[in-house]
C-alpha positions in Angstrom: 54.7 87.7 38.1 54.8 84.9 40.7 58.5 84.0 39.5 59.2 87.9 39.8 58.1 87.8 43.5 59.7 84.2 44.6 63.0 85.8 43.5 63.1 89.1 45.6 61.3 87.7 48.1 64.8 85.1 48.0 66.8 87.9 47.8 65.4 89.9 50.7 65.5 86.3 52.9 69.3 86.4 51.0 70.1 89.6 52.8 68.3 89.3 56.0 70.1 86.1 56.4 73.4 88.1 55.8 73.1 90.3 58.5 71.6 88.2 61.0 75.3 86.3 60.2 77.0 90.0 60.7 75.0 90.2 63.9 75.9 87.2 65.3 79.3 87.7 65.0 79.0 91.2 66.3 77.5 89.6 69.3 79.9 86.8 69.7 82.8 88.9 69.6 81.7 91.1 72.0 80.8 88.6 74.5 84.1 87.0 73.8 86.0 90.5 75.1 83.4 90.8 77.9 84.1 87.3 79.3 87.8 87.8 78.4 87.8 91.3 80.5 85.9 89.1 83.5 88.8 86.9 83.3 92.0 89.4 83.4 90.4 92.0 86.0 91.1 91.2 89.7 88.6 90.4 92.0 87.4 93.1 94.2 85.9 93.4 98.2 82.6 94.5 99.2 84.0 98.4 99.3 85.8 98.0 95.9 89.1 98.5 96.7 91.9 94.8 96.2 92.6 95.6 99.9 92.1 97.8 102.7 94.1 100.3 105.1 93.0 102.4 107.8 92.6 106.0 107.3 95.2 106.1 109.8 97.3 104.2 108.3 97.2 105.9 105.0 97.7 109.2 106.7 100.6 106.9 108.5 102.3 106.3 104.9 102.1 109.9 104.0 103.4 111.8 107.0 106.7 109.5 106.9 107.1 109.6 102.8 106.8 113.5 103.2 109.4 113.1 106.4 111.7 111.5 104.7 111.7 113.5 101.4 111.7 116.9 103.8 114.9 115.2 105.9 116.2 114.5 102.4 116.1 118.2 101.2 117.1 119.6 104.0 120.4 118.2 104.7 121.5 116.8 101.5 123.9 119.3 99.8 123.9 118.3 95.9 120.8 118.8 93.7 121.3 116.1 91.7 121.6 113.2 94.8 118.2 115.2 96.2 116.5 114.4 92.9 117.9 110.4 92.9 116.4 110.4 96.7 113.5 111.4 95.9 112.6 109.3 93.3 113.8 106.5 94.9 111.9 106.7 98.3 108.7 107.6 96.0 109.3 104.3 93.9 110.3 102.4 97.6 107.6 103.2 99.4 105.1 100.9 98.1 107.3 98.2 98.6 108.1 99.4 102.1 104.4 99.7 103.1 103.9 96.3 102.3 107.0 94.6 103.8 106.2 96.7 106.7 102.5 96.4 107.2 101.1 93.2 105.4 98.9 92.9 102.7 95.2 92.3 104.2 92.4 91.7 102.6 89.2 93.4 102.8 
């Protein structure tokens, strides 16, 4: 009887030892892609945002994108160059507005 209960009592320890293993690398891993996530995101300012513009500003950027696609449709002839235009002053603009007006932090 006491030999009986020495071994399962050795093969619950057995087991429990297994999953506390299982666990442990659970854990590990996981803080292993926290701290890796920590790493690779950016670093934000006290509002959250990488940097900061003005309401008027941003209002600023969107009145002359808009201006400039309008200008585009209305006097440009061809469908085709109206399309290219657009999307090319929608992919320039980012680069524009921060040639144009600096990138400050918040």
């Amino acid at each position: 009887m006491s030999k009986e209960r020495a071994r399962r009592r050795a093969e619950r320890l057995a087991v429990l030892e297994k999953e506390k293993a299982a666990r442990a690398r659970r854990v590990a891993r996981r803080d292993g892609l926290r701290s890796f996530r920590r790493r690779i995101t950016p670093r934000f300012g006290r509002n959250g945002r990488l940097y900061h513009r003005s309401r008027r500003q941003r209002a600023g950027i969107v009145v002359v994108t808009l201006l400039a696609i309008a200008a585009v449709w209305t006097f440009i002839p061809e469908l085709a160059l109206r399309v290219i235009l657009t999307a090319l002053i929608v992919l320039a603009v980012p680069a524009l507005v921060v040639v144009v007006l600096g990138r400050r932090s918040s």
